[in-house]
N, C-alpha and C positions, 0 to 999 in steps of 0.2 A: 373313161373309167378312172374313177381316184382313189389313189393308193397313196398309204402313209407308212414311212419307216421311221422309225421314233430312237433315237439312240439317248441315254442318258445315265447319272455317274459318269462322266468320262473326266478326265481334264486333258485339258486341251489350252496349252500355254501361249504365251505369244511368241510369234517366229514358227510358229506350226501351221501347217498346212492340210487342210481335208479336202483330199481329192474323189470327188464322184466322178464315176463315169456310170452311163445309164445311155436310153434310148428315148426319145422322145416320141407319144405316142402319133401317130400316122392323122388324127382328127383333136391334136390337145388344144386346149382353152389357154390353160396355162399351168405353171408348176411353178414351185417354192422350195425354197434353203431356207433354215429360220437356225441361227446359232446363238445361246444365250447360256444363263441360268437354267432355265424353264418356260416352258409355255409362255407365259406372263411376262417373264423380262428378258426379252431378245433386244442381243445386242443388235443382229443385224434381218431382217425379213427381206430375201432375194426374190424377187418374182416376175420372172416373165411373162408378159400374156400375149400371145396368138392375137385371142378374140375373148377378151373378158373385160365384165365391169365396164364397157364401152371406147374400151383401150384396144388398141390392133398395133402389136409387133415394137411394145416397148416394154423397160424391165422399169417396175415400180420396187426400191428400196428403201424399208423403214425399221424403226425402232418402237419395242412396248416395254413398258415400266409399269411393273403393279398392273400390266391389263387393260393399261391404257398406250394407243398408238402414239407415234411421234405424227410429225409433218412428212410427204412422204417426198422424196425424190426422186425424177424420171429420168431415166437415160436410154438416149434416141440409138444407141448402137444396140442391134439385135441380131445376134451372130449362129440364132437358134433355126433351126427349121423343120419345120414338123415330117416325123417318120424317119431324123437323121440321129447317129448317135452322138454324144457330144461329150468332155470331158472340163470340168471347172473344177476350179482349186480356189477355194478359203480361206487366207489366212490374216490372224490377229495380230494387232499391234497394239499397244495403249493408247495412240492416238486413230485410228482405223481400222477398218476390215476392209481386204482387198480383195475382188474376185476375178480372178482369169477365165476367160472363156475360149476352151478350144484352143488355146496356147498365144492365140496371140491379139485378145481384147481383150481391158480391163475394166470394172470399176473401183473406184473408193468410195466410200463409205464411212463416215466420220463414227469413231467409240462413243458415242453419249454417254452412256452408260458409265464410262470411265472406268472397264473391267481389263483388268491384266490375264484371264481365265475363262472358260466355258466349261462348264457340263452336259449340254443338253443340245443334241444337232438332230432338226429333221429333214425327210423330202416328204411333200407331198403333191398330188394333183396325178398331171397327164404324162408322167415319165416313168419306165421302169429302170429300176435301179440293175446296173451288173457288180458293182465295188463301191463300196466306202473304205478309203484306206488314210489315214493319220501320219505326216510324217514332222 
């Protein structure tokens, strides 16, 4: 089942942190973080996949400008497990975005973008959302 929560107008500075916590569905493919601008120019696209696009139990992170992807980058730690709840935190910096997972695995993620700000944070895929909280 894929579901999208779309937040946007926000700001969302750097040194801040967006924590979800959510559940991950019992049969997910995969789910996504995507924080940017807008749709179109994400600084950062988080996505872990189960079993998608021919990928099993890795997180694919990248970047869209104008609607166009970046190159993506893979990172073999996957600290997720289907039917378990989980808690990741977000946060910007002018040279990256950094995501916690579960408190205590990380990735980086480089700013291409070269934004000091966001507006625009979604989840979507095989997770339900219980909190989005901004700190």
């Amino acid at each position: 089942m894929e579901t999208k929560t779309v937040l946007s107008h926000l700001s969302i500075k750097v040194g801040e942190c967006i924590k979800v916590k959510g559940k991950v569905a019992p049969d997910a493919k995969s789910f996504a973080l995507n924080l940017g601008q807008d749709s179109s120019d994400l600084i950062l696209h988080f996505n872990p996949r189960f079993e998608s696009l021919g990928d099993s139990n890795i997180i694919v992170c990248n970047s869209k400008t104008r609607g166009e992807w970046g190159f993506e980058l893979r990172e073999a730690k996957f600290p997720f497990q289907r039917g378990e709840e989980t808690k990741i935190c977000v946060a910007l910096d002018g040279e990256e975005v950094t995501v916690k997972m579960n408190g205590d695995q990380e990735v980086r993620f480089p700013n291409r973008l070269g934004l000091g700000s966001a507006q625009y944070f979604s989840v979507e895929g095989d997770i339900s959302i219980k909190s989005i909280k901004i700190d």
